[in-house]
KOLTILUM-131998 format. One line per field, with one value per residue (C-alpha): residue in three letters; x, y, z. Coordinates in Angstrom, 3 decimals, padded with zeros to 6 digits. Layout:
BEGIN
resn <- [ala	...]
u <- [X	...]
v <- [Y	...]
w <- [Z	...]
END
This chain:
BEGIN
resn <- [unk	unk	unk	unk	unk	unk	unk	unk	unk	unk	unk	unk	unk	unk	unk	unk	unk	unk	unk	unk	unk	unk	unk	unk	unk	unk	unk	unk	unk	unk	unk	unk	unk	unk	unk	unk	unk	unk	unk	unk	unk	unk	unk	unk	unk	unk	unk	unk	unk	unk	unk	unk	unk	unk	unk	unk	unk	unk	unk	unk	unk	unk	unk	unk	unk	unk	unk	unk	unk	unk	unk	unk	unk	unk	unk	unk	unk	unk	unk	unk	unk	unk	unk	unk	unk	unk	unk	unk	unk	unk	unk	unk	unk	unk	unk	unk	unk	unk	unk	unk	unk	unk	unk	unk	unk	unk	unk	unk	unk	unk	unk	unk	unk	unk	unk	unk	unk	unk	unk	unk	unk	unk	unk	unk	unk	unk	unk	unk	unk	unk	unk	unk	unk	unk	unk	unk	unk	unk	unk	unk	unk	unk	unk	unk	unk	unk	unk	unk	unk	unk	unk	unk	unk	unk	unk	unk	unk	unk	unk	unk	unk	unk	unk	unk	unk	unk	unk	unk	unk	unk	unk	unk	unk	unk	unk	unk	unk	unk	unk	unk	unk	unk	unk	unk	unk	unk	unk	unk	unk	unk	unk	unk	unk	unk	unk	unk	unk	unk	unk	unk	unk	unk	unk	unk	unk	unk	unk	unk	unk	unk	unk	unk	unk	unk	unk	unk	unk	unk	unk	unk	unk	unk	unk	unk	unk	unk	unk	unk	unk	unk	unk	unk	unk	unk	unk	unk	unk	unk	unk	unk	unk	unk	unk	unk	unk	unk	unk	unk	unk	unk	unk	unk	unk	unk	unk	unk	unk	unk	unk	unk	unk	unk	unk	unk	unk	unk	unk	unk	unk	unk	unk	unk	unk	unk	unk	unk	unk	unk	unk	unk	unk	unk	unk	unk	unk	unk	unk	unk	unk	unk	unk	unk	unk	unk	unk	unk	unk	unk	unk	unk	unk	unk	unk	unk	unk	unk	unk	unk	unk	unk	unk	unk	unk	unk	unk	unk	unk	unk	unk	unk	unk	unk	unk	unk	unk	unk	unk	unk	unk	unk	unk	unk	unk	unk	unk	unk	unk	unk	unk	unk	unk	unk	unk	unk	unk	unk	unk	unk	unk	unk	unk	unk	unk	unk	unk	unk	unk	unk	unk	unk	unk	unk	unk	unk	unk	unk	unk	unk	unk	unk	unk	unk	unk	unk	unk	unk	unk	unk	unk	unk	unk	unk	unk	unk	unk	unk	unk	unk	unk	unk	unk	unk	unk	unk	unk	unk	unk	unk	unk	unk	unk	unk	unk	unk]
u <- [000.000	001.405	002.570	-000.379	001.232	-000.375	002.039	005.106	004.838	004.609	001.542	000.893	-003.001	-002.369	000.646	-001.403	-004.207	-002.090	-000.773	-003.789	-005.099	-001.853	-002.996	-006.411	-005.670	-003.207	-005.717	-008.642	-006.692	-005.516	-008.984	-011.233	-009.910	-011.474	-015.163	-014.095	-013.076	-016.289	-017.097	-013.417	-013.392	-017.256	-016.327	-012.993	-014.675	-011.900	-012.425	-012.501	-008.773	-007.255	-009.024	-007.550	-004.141	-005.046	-005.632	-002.648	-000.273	-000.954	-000.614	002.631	004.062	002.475	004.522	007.978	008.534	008.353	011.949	012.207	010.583	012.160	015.430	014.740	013.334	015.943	017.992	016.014	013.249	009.803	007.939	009.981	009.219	005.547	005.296	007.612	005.020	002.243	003.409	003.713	-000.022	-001.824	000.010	-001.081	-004.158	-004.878	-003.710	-006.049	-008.933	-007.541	-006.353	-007.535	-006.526	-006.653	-002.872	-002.427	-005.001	-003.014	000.372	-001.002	-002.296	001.313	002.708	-000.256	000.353	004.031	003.689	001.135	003.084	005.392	002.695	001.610	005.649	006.619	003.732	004.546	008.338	006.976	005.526	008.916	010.478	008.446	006.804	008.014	008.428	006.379	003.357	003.950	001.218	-001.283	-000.764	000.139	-003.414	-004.801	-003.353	-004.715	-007.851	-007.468	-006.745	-009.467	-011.636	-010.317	-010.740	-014.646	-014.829	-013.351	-015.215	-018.661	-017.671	-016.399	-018.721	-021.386	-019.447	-018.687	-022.830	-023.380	-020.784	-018.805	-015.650	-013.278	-014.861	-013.059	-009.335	-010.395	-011.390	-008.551	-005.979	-008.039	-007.309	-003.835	-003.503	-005.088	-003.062	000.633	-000.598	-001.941	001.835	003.813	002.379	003.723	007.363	010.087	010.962	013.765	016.881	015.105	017.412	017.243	020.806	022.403	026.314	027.261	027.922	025.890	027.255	026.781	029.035	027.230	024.365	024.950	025.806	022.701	020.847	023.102	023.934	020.101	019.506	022.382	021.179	017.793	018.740	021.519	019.188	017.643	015.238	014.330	014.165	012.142	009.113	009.766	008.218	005.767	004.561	004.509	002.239	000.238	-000.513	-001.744	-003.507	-005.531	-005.978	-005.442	-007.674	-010.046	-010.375	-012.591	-015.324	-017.437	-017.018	-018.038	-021.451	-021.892	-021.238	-024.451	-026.272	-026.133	-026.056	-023.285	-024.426	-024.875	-022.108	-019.988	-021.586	-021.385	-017.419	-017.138	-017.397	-013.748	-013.608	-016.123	-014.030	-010.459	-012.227	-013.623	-011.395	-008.460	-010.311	-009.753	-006.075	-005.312	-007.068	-005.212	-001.588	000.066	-001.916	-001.105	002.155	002.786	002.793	-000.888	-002.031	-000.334	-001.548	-005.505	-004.837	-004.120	-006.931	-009.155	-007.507	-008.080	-011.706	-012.347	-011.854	-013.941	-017.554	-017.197	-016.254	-019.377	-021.511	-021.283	-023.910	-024.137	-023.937	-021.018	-019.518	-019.801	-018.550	-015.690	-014.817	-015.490	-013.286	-010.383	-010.564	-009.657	-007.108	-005.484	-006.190	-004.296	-002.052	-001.022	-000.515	002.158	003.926	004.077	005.271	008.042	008.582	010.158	011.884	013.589	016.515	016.346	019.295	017.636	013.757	012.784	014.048	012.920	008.768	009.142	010.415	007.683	005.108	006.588	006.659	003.000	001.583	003.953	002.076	-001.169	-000.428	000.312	-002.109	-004.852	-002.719	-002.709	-006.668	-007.587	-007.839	-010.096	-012.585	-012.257	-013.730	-016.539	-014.261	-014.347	-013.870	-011.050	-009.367	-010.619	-009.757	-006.509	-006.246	-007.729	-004.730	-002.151	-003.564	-002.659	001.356	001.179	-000.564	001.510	005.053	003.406	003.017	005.976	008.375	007.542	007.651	010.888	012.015	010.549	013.117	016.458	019.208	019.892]
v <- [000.000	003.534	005.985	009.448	012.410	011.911	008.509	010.445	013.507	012.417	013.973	015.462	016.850	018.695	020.569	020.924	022.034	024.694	026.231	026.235	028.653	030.612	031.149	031.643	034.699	036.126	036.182	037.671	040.382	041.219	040.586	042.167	045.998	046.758	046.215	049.186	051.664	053.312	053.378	054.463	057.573	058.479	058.038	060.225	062.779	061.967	061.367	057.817	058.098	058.909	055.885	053.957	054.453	052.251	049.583	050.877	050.865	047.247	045.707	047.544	046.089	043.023	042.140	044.511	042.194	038.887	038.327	040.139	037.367	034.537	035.067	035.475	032.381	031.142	032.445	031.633	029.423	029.111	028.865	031.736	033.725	033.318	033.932	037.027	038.204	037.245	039.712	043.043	041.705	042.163	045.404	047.174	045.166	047.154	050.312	050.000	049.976	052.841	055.498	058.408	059.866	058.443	059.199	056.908	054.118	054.496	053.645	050.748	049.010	049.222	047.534	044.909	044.372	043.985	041.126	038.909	038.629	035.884	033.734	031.620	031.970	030.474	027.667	027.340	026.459	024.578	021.995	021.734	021.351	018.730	016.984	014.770	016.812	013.307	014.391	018.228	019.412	017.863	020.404	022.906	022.344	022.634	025.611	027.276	026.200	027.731	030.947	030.958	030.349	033.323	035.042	034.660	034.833	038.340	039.674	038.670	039.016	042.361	044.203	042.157	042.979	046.814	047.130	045.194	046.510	049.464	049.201	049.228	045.516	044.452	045.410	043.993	040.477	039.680	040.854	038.730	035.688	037.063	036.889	032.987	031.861	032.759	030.742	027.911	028.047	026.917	022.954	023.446	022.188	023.569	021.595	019.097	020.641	023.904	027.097	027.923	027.799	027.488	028.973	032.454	034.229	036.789	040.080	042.517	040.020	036.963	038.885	040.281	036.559	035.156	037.609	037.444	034.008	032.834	035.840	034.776	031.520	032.181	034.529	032.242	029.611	029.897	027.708	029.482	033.218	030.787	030.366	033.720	035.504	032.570	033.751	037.356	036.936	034.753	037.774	039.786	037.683	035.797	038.643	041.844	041.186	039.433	043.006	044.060	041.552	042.529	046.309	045.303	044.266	047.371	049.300	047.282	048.440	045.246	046.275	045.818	042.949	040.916	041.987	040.714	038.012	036.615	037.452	035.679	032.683	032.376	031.901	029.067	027.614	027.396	025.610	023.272	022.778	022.553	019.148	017.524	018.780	016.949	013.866	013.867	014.679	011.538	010.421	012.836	014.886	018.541	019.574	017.692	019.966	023.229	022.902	021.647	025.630	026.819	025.983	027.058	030.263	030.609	029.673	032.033	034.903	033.788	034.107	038.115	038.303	036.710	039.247	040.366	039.516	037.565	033.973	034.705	036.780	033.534	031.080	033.037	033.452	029.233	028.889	031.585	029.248	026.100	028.042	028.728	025.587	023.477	026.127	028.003	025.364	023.787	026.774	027.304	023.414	024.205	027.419	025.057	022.689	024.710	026.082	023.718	025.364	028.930	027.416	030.173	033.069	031.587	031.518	034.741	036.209	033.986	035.472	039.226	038.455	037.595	040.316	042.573	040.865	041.573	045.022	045.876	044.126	046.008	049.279	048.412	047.455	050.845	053.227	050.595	050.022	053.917	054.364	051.453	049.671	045.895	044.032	044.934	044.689	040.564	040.628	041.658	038.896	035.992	036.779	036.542	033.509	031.422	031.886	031.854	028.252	026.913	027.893	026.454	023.288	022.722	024.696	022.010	018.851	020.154	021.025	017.410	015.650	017.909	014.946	015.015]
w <- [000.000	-000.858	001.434	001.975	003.021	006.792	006.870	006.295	008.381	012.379	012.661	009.933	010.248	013.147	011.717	008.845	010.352	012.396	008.856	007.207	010.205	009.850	006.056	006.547	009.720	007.146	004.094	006.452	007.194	003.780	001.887	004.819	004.328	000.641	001.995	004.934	002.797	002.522	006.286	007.102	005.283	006.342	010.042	009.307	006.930	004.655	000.685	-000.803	-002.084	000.645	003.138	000.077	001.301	004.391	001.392	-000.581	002.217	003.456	-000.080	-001.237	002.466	002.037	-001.355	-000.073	002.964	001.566	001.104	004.067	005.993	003.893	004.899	008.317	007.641	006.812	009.490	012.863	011.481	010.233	013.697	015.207	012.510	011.981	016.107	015.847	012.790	014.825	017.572	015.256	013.736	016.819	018.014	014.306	014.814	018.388	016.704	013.909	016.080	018.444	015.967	015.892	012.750	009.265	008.940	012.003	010.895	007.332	009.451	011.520	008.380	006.895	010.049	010.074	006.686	006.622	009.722	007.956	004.810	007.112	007.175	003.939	002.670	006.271	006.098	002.313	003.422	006.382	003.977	001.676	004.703	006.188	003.105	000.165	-002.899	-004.645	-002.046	-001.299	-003.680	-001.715	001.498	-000.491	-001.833	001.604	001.939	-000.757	-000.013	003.564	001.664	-000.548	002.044	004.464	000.906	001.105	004.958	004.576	001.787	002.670	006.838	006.612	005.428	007.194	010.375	009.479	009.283	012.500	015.200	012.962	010.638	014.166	014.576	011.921	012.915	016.298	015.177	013.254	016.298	018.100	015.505	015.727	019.011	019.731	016.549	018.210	020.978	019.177	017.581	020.417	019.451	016.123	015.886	013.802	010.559	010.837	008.920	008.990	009.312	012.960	014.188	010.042	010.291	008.985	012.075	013.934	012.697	009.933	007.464	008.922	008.014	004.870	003.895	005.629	002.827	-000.409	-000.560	-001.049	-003.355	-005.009	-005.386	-006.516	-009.040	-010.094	-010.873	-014.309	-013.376	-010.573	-012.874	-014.954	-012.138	-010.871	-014.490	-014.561	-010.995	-011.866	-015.231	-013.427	-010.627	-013.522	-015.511	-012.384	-009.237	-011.556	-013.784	-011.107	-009.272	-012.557	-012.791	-010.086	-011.225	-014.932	-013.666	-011.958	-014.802	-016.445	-013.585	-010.830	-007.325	-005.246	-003.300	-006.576	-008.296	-004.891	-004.985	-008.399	-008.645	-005.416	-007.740	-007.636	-003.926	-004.239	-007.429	-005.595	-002.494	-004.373	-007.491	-004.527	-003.076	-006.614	-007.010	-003.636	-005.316	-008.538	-007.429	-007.938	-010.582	-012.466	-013.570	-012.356	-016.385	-016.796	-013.441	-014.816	-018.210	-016.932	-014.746	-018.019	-019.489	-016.407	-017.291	-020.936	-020.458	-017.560	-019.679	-022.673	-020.688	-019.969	-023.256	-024.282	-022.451	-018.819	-016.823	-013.256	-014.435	-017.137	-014.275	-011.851	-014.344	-014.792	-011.451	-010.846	-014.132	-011.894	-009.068	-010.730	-012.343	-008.832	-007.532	-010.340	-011.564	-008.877	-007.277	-009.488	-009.863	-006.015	-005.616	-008.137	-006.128	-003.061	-004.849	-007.597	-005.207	-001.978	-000.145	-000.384	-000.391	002.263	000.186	-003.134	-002.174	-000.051	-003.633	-005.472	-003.530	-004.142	-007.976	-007.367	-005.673	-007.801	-010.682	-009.544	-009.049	-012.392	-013.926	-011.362	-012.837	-016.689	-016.447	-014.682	-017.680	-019.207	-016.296	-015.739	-019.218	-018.964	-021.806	-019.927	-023.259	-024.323	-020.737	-020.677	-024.347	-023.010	-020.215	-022.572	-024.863	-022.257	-020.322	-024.087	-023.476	-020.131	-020.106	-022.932	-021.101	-017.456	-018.819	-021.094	-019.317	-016.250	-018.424	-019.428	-015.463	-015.393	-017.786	-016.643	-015.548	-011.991]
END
């Protein structure tokens, strides 16, 4: 009888289970801000833009300190560093619901937002630490579903919340989470062979050596470069483009509610698509996964294209789930085994490739949503989802074939 993950890993679903929270606190607080902007600058008298910059702030140090975290990593270890993150999270947490001032609201977001980004990098290593590479998709699955999940739980909570108790509920809840999650951490072991304690020294050269050598590495590695553009087309393609579809409805005249709603589709589509990634990994090959994403990806795009409306809208964003579920996925898999030596400081600069993906493709769609012109900017992202497929896929049967 073949070996499952759980046989592998002394015990396995509890450390699982103790990541997947660790993803799904650090996706709740990065999804649940966008549904407070509104209420934030009514209860400051401030306009729309400028509560934005408590959005703004948290995203742009969000992506910035992911290789800030991955070599730390890398240097003291995975646990220490998610309960060190944890920390900072629930002090900008507490300071988000006591500030005064939008400027100060805007700084405690920034500080929130640069402590969560430890957590999904630190679980992702956790589980190329601690799993097979034959069987690490199938928690890396897990994880993703976690996130999608805290995805939906913060976009329909939030608001949901902000109505019932005020936006300063919000901030408050997820310190909270912050809070019982560094405690539940103290049952979750470090990695064998993870970093804490590796050799360099503990001064500025042992330092400065702790943070080029992995750089080095990674960017050495033209594999590595390889995932790293892969990663970053992905961003835009997938979560720029994503931020558009419920604003395309409402340009045809849908309320809010059912424009949320129906592009919440893509929530639904990675929690369930993930569930049948875990099934198939081992059956199949990672270039069969990335290239059935791919094609999640292609076909996503077609059904706005069609027409917009809430069931093409909803498709779509099912279609964008699967799309992360298998090829997200892959690529994050090949993300911790491409440079094993600097596996820390290669997702932490996967992830910032990501989320520096997603922000440009949010910025190169904007004059098009601005001017109602939603065609063209899915037009846009059905085009670029064709290459991006084809390379996933062949690129990794290729990865798949290199000699040892």
């Amino acid at each position: 009888m073949s070996a499952t993950p759980d046989d592998v890993v002394p015990d396995g679903p509890r450390r699982l289970r103790l990541l997947q929270l660790a993803s799904l606190v650090s996706t709740c607080d990065r999804f649940a801000i966008a549904p407070l902007l509104v209420p934030i600058a009514a209860s400051f008298s401030a306009p729309l833009a400028a509560a934005a910059g408590a959005a703004g702030g948290y995203f742009l140090a969000y992506g910035l300190m992911q290789v800030v975290w991955g070599v730390l990593s890398d240097r003291i270890g995975r646990v220490r560093v998610m309960r060190t993150a944890l920390v900072g999270a629930v002090l900008g947490g507490v300071a988000s619901v006591l500030a005064p001032t939008l400027g100060v609201l805007v700084a405690a977001r920034v500080v929130t937002g640069a402590c969560t980004a430890a957590l999904i990098p630190a679980a992702l290593v956790y589980v190329g630490d601690t799993w097979p590479a034959a069987m690490r998709q199938r928690p890396l699955s897990d994880l993703l579903a976690a996130t999608a999940l805290g995805t939906a739980v913060a976009t329909a909570g939030a608001g949901l919340l902000a109505d019932l108790a005020g936006w300063r509920a919000v901030p408050a809840a997820t310190a909270a989470a912050a809070a019982l999650l560094f405690l539940a951490l103290r049952a979750l072991p470090e990695p064998a062979g993870a970093a804490a304690g590796r050799p360099g020294g503990s001064g500025p050269a042992g330092w400065r050596a702790a943070v080029l050598r992995p750089l080095g590495a990674v960017a050495g590695n033209g594999w590595a470069r390889l995932v790293l553009l892969l990663a970053f087309v992905e961003g835009a393609v997938v979560l720029g483009v994503l931020t558009y579809l419920a604003p395309s409805l409402q340009a045809g005249g849908s309320s809010a509610a059912l424009a949320g709603l129906a592009a919440g589709g893509y929530g639904v589509g990675a929690v369930l698509f993930s569930r049948v990634v875990r099934r198939l990994v081992g059956r199949l090959g990672p270039a069969v996964l990335a290239g059935t994403g791919g094609g999640f990806l292609v076909v996503a795009w077609v059904f706005p294209l069609l027409t917009v409306h809430p069931a093409t809208v909803a498709a779509a964003g099912l279609c964008l789930g699967g799309a992360w579920a298998f090829l997200h996925s892959t690529l994050q898999t090949w993300a911790t085994e491409v440079v094993p030596q600097a596996r820390a400081t290669a997702v932490a600069l996967f992830a910032t490739l990501l989320f520096l993906g997603s922000s440009a493709g949010t910025a190169l769609g904007a004059p098009l949503a601005d001017a109602g012109r939603f065609a063209p900017l899915f037009a846009a992202a059905l085009v670029a989802s064709v290459p991006l497929a084809v390379a996933a896929a062949w690129t990794r049967a290729r990865y798949a074939r290199r000699p040892a």
